[in-house]
C-alpha atoms as an extended CHARMM CRD file, in Angstrom:
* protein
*
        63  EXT
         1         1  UNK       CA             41.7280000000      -18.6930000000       13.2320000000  PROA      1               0.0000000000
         2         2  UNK       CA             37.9990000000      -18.2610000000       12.9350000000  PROA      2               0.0000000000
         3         3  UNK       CA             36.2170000000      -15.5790000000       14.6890000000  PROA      3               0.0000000000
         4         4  UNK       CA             31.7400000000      -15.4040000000       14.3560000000  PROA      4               0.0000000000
         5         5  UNK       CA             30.7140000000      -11.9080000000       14.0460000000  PROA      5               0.0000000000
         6         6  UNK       CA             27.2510000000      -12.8650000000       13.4080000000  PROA      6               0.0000000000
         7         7  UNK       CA             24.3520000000      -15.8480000000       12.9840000000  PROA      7               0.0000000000
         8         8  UNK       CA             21.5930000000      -16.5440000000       11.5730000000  PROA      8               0.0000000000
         9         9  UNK       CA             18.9250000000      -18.6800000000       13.7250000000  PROA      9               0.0000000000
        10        10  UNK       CA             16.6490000000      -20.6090000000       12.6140000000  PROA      10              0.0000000000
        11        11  UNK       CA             13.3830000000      -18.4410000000       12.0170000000  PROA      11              0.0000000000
        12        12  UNK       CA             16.1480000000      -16.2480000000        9.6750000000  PROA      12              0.0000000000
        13        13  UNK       CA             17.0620000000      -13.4380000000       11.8340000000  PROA      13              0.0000000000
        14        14  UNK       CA             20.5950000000      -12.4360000000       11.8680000000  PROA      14              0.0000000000
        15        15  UNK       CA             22.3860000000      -11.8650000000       15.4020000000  PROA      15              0.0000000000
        16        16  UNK       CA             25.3860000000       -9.7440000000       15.6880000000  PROA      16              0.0000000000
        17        17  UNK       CA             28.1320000000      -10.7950000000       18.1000000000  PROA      17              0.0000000000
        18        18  UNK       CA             29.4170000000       -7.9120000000       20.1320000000  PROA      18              0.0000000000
        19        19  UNK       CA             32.2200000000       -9.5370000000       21.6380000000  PROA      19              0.0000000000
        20        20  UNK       CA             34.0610000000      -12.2990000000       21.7150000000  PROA      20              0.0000000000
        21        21  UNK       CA             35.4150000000      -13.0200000000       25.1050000000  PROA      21              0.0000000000
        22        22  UNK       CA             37.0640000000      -16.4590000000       25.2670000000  PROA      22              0.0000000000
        23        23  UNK       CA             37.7570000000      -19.2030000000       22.8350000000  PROA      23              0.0000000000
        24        24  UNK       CA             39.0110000000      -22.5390000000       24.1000000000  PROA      24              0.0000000000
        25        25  UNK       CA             38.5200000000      -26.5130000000       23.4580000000  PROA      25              0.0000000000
        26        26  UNK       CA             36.0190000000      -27.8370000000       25.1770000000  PROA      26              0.0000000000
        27        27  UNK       CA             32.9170000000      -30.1050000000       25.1430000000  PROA      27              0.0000000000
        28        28  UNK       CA             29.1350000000      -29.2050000000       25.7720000000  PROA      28              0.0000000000
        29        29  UNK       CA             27.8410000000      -30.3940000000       28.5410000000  PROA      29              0.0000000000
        30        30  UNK       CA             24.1410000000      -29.6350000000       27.6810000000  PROA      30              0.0000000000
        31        31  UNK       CA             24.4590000000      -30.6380000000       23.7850000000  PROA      31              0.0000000000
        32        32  UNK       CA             27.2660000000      -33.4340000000       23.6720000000  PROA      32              0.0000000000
        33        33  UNK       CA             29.5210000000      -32.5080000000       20.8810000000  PROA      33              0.0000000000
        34        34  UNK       CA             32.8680000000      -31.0210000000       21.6110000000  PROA      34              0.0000000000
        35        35  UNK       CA             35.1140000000      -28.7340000000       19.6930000000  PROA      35              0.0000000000
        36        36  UNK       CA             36.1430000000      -24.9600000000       19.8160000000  PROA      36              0.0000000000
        37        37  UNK       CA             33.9260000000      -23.3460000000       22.1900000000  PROA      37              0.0000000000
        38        38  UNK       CA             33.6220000000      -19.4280000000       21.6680000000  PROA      38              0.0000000000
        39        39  UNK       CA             32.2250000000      -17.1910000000       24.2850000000  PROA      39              0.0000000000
        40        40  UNK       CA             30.2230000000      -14.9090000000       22.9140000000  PROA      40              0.0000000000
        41        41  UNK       CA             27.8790000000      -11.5380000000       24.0110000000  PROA      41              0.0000000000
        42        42  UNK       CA             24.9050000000      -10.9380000000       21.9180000000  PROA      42              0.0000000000
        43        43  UNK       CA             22.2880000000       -8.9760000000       22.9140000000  PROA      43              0.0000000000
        44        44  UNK       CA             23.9880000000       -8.3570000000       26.2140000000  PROA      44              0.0000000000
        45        45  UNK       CA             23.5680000000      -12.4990000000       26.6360000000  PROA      45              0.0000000000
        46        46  UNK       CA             26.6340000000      -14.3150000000       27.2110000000  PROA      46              0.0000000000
        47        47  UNK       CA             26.3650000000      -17.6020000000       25.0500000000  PROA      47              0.0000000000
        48        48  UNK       CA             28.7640000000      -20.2130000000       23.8340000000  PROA      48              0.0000000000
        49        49  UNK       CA             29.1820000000      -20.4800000000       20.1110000000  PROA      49              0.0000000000
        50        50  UNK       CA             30.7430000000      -24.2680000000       19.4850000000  PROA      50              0.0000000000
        51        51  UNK       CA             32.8510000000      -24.6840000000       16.2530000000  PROA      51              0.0000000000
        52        52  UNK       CA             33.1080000000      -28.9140000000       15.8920000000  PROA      52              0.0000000000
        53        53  UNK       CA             36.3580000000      -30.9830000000       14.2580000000  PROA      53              0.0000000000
        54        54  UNK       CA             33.0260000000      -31.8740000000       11.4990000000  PROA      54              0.0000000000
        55        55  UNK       CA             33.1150000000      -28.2450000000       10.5600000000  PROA      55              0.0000000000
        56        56  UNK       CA             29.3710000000      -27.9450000000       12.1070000000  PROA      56              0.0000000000
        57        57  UNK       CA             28.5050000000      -24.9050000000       14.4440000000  PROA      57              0.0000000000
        58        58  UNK       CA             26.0800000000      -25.0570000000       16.9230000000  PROA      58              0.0000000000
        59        59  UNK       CA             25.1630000000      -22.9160000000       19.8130000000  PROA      59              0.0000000000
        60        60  UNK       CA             24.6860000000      -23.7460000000       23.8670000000  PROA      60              0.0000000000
        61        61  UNK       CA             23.2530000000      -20.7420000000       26.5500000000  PROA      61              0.0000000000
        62        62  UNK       CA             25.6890000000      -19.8260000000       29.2780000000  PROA      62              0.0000000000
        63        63  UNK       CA             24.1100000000      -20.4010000000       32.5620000000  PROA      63              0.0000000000
């Protein structure tokens, strides 16, 4: 099983992932795609980390 610990976004700064709180199928309903969704805290943020059957990752903001 994978598990993030960390990313790197875009303008190169590397996040650290505090927790992981949930992982679970599921789609995005914001950015299409679907795949293994991971719940993630970073920063004290609660965000969803998406892992897709393409072997892509993206990332979607909890509400």
């Amino acid at each position: 099983m994978l598990l993030p610990k960390s990313f790197v976004w875009e303008d190169g700064v590397e996040y650290e992932i505090s927790k992981v709180k949930d992982i679970r199928r599921a789609a995005s309903l914001k950015a299409g795609g679907a795949g293994m969704r991971y719940t993630c805290v970073v920063d004290g943020k609660e965000v969803y980390l998406f892992y897709e059957d393409n072997n892509m990752w993206f990332m979607e903001k909890s509400a």
